[in-house]
N, C-alpha and C positions, 0 to 999 in steps of 0.2 A: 517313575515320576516323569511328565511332563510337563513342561511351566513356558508361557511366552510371557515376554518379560519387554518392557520398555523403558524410559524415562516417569513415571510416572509420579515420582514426588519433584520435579522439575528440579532435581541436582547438576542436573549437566554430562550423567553418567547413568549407566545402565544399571539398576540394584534390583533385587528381591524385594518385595513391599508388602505388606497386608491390607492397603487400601486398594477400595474396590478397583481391577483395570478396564470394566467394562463397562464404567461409569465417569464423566468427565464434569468437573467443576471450579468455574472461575476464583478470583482472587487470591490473593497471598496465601490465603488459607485451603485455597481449594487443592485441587489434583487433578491429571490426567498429562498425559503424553503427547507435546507439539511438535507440530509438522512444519517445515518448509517448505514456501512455493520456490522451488529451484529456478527461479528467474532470470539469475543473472549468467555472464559467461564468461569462463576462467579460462580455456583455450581462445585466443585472442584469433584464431584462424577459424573458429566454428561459426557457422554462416548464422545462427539464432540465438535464442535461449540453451540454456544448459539440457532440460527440460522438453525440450524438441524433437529430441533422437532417444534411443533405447541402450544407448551407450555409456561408461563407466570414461573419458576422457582423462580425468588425471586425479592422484590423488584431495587437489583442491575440492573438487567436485563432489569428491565421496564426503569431505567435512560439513556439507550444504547440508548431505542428509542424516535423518534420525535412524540410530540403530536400532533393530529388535533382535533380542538376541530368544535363542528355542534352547530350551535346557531338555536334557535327557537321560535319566539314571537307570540302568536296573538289566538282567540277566539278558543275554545276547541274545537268547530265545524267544525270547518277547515279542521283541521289534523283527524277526525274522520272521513270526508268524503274525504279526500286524503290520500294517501302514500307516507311517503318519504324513496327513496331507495340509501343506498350507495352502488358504485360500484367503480370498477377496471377497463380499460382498458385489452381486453384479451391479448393482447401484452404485455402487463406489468405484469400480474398478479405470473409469475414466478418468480419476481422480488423483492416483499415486501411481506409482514404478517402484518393484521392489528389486534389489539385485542379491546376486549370493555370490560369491568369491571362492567358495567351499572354504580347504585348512588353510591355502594359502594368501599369500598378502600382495601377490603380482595383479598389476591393474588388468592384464590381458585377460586372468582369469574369472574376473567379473563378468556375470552374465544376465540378461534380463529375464527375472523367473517369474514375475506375480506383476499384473496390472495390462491395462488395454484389454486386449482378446485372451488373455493367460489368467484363469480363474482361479487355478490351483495349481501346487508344486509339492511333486513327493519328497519327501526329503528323509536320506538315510543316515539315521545315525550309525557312531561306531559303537565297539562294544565298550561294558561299564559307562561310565562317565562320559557325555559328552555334550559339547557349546558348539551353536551354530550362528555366527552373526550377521545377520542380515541389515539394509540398509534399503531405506526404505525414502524415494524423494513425492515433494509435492507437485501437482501437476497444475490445478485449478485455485485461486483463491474463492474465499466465500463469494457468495452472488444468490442473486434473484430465487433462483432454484436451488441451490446448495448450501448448507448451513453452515458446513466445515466441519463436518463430524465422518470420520472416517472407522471402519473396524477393521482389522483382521484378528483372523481364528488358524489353531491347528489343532485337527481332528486326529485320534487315534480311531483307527478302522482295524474291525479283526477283519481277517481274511476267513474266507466263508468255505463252506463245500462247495465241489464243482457244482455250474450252474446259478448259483443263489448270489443276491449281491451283497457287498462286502456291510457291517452296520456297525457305525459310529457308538464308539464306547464310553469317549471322553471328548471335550473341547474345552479349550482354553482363547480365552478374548481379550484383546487390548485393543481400545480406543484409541486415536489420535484426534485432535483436532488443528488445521491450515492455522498458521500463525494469521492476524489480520495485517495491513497495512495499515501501518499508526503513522499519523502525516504530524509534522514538528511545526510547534510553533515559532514565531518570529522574534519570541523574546528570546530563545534558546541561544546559546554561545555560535555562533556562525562556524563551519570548518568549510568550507569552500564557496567561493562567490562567484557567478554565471553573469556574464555580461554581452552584450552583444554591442560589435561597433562595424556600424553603417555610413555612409556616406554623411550626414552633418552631423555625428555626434563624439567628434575625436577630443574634447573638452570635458564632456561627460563619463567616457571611460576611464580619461587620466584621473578625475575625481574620485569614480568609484576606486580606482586602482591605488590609490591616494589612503581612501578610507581602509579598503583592504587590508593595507603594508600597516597602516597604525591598530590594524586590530589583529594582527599577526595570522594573518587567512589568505591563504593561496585562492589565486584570482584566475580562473578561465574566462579568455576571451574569446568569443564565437564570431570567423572573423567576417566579412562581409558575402565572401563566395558560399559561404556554410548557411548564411541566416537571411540569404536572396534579400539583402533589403527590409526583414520585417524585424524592429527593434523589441517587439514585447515577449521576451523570453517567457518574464509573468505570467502570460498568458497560455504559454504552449506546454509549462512544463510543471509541477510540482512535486516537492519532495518530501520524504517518506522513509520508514525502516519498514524491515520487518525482523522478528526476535522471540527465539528458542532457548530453551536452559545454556544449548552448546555453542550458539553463534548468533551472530547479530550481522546486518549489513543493510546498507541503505539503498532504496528504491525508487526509479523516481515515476511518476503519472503524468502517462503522456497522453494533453487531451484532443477530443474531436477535433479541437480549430483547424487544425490542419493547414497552415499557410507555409509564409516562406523556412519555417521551421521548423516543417513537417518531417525530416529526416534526421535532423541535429541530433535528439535523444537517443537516437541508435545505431546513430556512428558513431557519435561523441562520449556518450554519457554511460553506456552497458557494457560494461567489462569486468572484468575480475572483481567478485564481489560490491559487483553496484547492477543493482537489478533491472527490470524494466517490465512494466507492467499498462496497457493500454485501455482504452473503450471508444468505440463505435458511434457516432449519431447516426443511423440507417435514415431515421425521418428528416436529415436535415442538420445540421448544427446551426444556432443561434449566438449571438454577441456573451449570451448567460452560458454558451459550454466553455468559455477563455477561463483560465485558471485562474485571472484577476479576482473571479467570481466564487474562487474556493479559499476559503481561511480558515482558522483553526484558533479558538482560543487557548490562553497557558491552565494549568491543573486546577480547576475550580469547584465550588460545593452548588448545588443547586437544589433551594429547599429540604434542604439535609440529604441530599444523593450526591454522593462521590462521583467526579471525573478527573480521576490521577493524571490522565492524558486530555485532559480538555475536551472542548467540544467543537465539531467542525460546523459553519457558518457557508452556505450559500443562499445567493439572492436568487429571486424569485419574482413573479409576478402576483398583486394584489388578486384574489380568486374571483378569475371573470373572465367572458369567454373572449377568446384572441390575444391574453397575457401572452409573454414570455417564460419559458422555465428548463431547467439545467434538463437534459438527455436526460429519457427515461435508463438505462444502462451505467449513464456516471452516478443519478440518483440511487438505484437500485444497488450498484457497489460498494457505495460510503454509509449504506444502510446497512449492510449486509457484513459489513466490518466491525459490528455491534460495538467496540470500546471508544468511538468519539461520536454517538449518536445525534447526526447534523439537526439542523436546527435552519427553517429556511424563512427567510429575513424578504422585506419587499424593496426591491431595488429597483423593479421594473421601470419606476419612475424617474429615472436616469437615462439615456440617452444610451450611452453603452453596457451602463446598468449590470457593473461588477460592485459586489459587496465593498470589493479594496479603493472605491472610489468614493468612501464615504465612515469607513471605519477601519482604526488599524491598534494594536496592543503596543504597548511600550511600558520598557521596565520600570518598575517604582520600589524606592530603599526602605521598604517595610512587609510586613510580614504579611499582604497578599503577593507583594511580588510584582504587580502589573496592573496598568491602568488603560479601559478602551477608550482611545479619543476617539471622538465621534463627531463630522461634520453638520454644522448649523445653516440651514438657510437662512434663518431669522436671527442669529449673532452675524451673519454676512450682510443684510439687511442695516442692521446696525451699525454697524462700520462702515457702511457707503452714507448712510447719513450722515457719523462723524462729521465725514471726508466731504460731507456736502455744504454743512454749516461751520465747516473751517473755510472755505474759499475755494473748492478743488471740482467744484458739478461739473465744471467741463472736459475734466482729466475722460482721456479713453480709456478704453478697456485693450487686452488683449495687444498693442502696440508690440508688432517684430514679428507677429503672427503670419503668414501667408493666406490667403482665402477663408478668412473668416471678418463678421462686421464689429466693427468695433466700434460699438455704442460707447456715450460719455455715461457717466453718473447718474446726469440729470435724466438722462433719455431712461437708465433701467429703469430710478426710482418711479417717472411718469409713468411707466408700461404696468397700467394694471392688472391686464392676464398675467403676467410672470409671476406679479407679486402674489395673485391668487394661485397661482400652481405650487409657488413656494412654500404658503404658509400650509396649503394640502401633504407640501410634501415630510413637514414640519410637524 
């Protein structure tokens, strides 16, 4: 007997199973075998991701990844006159690290046997009975080019007469698929809050720090040497899990903008079990790659199609040539995550033109759970009229502002281009 074997009814543990392993399918009901992206980093002294080197560092590291275990039964003779070989897919093989430890349970004796340039690994079993457990981590999340579908196989090869090459007798296949990046919504219970304090906003942090302690959520502050002066963490970072039958840990996305915040997430935020995962604008980044620009609604039905984990939300430009629009590479990612299928909204019509400047979820005590407020230029319209035929048209705008004009009232309501861009935008 030969059997590889994985997680495949997603119990959290390695079992024998009769569903197919070399076939993978979503939902509660479905099956097959998930991988993790080993992204984050449990040695606090290792210069990257866990996932960077070809090394087994500590036993933290080994619980990131999914076991496959090779079963083996039957007369000593057998496997003395055959070979059994695992292997990779070369399409795949940029994709995971597989290690083997042999009988023992010392981390030194961890070695990198399957993935990169290593295609295949002979492996001996002993006589009668014998279990080989292998571990197996993630290298790549889904993307543009890669589905998230992974296999490995082990072949039994007889050995041949001299000269002739050895021909495969048996093969055995288990699928994995890359777990995605599932990004949490804003109504979800908060466990840690990210703030940054700059030079004028020591009032604002005590506030949030304020809110924090009443909602019993430890508060990081990012302090001014960290965040050069740029307050919109918002902007720089967003978070995320990713989640296997065996473990779960949160991830955060760190985008193009690249400003004074540019190094916070990976000094600050990636360490033991808290991941980190990036993308690239090569053509540029735009106001639309700030994470302002990325949202996620809470669990919704859309014309009878289930989204248990919502759907993600980024703005965009109205389809015309010289818009705005999110980095082809952050698009191409949050697509390719398939379980919160974005949805891209026109915001272009905004100035800085992030989705979070005009719509945001908040909790409601009934059984959808959440309501999206949504801002009104034409309920804003309405209220400056109030405030007009109450006595107030001269009232200004914006007063305590620095470098900007602070029209009155009366001055918006006269401004007929505005009104007209309004009601467009409306």
């Amino acid at each position: 007997e030969v059997s590889l074997d994985a997680d495949i009814n997603r119990s959290g543990a390695v079992s024998r199973t009769l569903l197919d392993k070399a076939s993978w399918t979503w939902g509660p009901e479905g099956h097959g075998a998930v991988l993790l992206v080993n992204c984050d980093r449990d040695d606090p002294d290792a210069e990257g991701l866990d996932n960077e080197d070809s090394a087994v560092r500590s036993y933290n590291d080994l619980k990131d990844m999914s076991q496959l275990v090779l079963r083996t039964r039957g007369p000593r003779a057998i496997f003395a006159g055959h070979r059994l070989l695992l292997h990779v897919d070369f399409g795949d093989a940029d994709k995971i690290r597989v290690f083997y430890g042999g009988s023992g349970a010392e981390l030194e004796k961890f070695k990198h046997v399957l993935g990169g340039s290593k295609l295949a690994y002979t492996v001996r079993p002993g006589r009668h009975c014998h279990e080989s457990v292998f571990y197996v981590e993630g290298l790549a999340f889904p993307d543009v080019a890669f589905p998230g579908l992974v296999s490995l196989h082990v072949t039994l090869l007889e050995s041949p007469e001299k000269g002739l090459l050895e021909s495969p007798i048996f093969t055995d296949s288990v699928v994995f698929r890359m777990a995605p990046w599932i990004m949490t919504p804003n109504t979800a219970a908060p466990l840690e809050v990210f703030v940054c304090s700059v030079d004028d906003n020591e009032g604002f942090v005590e506030a949030v720090g304020a809110l924090a302690e009443r909602a019993q959520c430890p508060l990081t502050v990012c302090p001014a040497p960290q965040n050069r002066q740029d307050r919109w963490i918002q902007d720089e970072v967003e978070f995320g899990y990713i989640q296997a039958p065996h473990k779960t840990f949160p991830v955060v996305f760190d985008s193009p903008r690249d400003r004074g915040l540019k190094d916070f997430p990976v000094r600050s935020i990636l360490g033991p079990d808290f991941g980190y995962v990036a993308r690239q604008a090569p053509e540029g980044a735009s106001s639309l790659d700030s994470f302002g620009n990325l949202e996620v609604s809470p669990p919704v039905t859309v014309r009878g199609k289930e989204y248990p984990l919502g759907r993600i939300l980024i703005g965009s430009s109205f389809p015309r040539v010289g818009g705005r629009r999110v980095a082809k590479a952050v698009r191409d990612f949050l697509v390719a995550q398939k379980v919160q299928a974005p949805v891209e909204l026109f915001s272009d019509w905004l100035h800085v033109g992030h989705v979070d400047e005009f719509l945001s979820f908040v909790p409601a005590p009934d059984h959808k759970g959440f309501r999206l407020l949504l801002a009104s230029p034409s309920a804003c319209y309405q209220l400056l009229r109030e405030k007009q035929e109450e006595g107030y048209g001269e009232a200004a705008m914006f007063q305590g502002l620095d470098r900007v004009p602070k029209p009155t009232i009366n001055e918006i309501l006269a401004n007929e281009e505005l009104r007209k861009f309004n009601d467009y935008a409306q």
